[in-house]
N, C-alpha and C positions, 0 to 999 in steps of 0.2 A: 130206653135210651139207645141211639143208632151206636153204629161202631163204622169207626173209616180206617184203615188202614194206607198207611202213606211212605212211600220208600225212598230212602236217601234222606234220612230227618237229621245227619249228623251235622248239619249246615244249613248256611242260606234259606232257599225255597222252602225246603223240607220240614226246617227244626221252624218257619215262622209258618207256615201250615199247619203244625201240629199243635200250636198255640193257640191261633184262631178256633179252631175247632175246639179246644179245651176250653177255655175261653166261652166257648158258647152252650157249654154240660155235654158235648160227644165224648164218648169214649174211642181214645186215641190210642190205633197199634203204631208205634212210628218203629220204623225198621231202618238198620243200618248194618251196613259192615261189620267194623268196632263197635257194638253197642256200649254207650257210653248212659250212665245212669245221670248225671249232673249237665248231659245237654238242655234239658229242657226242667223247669220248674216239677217239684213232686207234685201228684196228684195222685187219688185214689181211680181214677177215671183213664190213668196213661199204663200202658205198659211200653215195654221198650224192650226187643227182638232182636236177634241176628238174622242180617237175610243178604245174601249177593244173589242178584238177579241175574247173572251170569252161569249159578250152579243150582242143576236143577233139583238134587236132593235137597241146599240149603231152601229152596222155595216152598217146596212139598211141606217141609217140616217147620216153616212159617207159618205158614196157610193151613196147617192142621193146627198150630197151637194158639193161633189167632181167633177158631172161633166163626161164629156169624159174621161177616160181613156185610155192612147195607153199600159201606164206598168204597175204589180203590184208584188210592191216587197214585198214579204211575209215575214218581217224579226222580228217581236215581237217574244222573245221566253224566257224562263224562263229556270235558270240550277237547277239542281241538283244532290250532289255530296254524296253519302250514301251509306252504303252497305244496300242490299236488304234486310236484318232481319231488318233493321233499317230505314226501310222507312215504313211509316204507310198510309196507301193507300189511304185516303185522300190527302196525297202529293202527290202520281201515279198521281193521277186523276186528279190534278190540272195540273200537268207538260203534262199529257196526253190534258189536254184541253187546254190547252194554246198555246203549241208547234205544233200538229198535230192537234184537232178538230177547233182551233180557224184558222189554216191556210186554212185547207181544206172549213168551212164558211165564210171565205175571199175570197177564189177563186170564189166559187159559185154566190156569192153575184154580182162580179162584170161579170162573163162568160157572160150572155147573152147580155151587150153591147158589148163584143168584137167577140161575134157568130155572130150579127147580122150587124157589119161592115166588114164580114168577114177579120181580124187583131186584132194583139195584143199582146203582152208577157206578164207572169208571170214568175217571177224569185223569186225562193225558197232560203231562209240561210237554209242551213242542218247542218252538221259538220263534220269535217272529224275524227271523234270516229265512224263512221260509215265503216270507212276504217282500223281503227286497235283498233282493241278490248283493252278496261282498265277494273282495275277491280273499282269497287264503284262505275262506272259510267250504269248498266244495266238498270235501266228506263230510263234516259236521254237519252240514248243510243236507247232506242225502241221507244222512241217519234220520234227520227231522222230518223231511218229506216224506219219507216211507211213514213215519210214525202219522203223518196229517189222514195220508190213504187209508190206513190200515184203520183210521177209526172211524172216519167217514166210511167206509164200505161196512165196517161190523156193525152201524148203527142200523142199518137196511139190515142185518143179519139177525140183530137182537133185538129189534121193534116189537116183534110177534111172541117175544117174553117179558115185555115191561121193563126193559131194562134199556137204559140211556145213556148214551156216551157222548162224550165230549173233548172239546180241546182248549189249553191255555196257553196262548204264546206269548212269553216273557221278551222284554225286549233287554237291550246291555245290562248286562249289573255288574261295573266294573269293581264295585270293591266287595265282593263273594269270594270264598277259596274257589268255588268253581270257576272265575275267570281266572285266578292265579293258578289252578294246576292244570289249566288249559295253554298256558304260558310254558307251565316246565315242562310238558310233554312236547313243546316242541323238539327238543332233546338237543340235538346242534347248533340250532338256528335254522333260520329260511336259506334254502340257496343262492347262490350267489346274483344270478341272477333274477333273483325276485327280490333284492334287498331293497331298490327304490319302491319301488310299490310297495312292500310291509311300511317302511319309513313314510309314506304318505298315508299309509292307513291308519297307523299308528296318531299318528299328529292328529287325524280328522277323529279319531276318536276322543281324545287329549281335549282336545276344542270344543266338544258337544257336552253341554252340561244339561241336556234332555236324557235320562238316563230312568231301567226302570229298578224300583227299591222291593227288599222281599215283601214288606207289608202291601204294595201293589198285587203282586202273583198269589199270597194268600186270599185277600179279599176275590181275586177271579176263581181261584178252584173251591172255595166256597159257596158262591153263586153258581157256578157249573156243577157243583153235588146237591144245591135245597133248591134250585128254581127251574121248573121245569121246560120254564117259556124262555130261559136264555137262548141264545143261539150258539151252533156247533162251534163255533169259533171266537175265542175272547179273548183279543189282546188285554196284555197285564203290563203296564208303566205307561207313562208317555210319551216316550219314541213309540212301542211297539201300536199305541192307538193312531199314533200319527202315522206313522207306516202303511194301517190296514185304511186310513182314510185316503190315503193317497193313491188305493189300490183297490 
């Protein structure tokens, strides 16, 4: 029986990730903050960890009590929605750690068991704001594109171990806590002078009932972890495939 290990399962993406996978007889490490036992259905097949991919002791000590791992799905990630005058860079920095430093010491942590079985996948959430630019969203948006690079390049790096990486970019998914606590970190609001702009972004978002659902983003990091002939790049909902065709 494989074992995938999946980060941020306390919600959305994550907690319907770890279903799927259960779902199909994997055994599922889902990792959260708060590890909460009644997120997901009991099984004999799930455990459920504590892990901030922010701190690197809590990872180590993940990653040791986890075991073999054949997957690892990199999907903890924090939004944020501001215009750049009005991001105070203690927020960068945090969305920068979280989204792209905390993935990239996830990866790490766990590479040398899967170099040394020569096997294994990693499968990255990105999002497809990486495929068409918005405006309020440029930090957000540069945690993601670092994360697109960084896996594109380690797949030339980890080719010559059998091991595969990959990417899923999710498109909106307006009713997840992640776009609601992407909301409250804006903390003030938008500046003032970016208010019409948020207000027209806002309404075009309001008005787009093309939108993508978790059960879309599970179904793609599932085929990015069992098929080997996917490709590096798999938009997950309907905007985000419409997006990548138009691009």
């Amino acid at each position: 029986m494989q074992t995938v290990l999946i980060t941020g399962c306390s919600s959305g993406f994550g907690r319907e990730t770890a279903r799927c996978f259960l779902d199909r007889g994997w055994t599922v490490v889902a990792t959260m903050r708060r590890p909460r036992e009644d997120v997901l259905p009991p099984s004999d097949c799930l455990r459920v960890l504590s892990l901030d991919v922010t701190d690197p002791a809590s990872i180590k000590q993940a990653v040791a009590a986890a075991g073999p791992i054949d997957v690892l799905v990199n999907n903890a990630g924090i939004g944020w929605l501001n215009a750049l005058e009005g991001t105070p860079m203690t927020a960068a920095r945090e969305v920068f750690e979280t989204n792209t430093l905390g993935l990239i010491a996830m990866t790490q942590a766990v590479l040398p068991q899967m170099r040394e079985r020569r096997a294994g996948v990693i499968v990255n959430v990105s999002s497809s704001t990486t495929l068409r630019s918005l405006p309020l969203l440029s930090v957000y948006t540069a945690t993601k594109a670092a994360v697109n690079a960084f896996t594109m390049s380690l797949a030339l790096e980890l080719e010559p171990f059998g091991i595969r990486t990959r990417l899923v970019l999710p498109g909106r998914a307006p009713g997840t806590s992640f776009a609601s606590n992407a909301r409250t970190r804006m903390g003030g609001g938008f500046p003032d002078a970016y208010a019409e702009l948020a207000q027209r972004l806002m309404a075009g978002m309001q008005g787009d009932s093309t939108v993508t659902h978790s059960p879309d983003v599970a179904e793609a990091v599932w085929r990015a972890a069992t098929d080997p002939s996917c490709p590096m790049r798999l938009p997950a909902g309907a905007d985000a495939i419409a997006w990548a065709e138009a691009h």
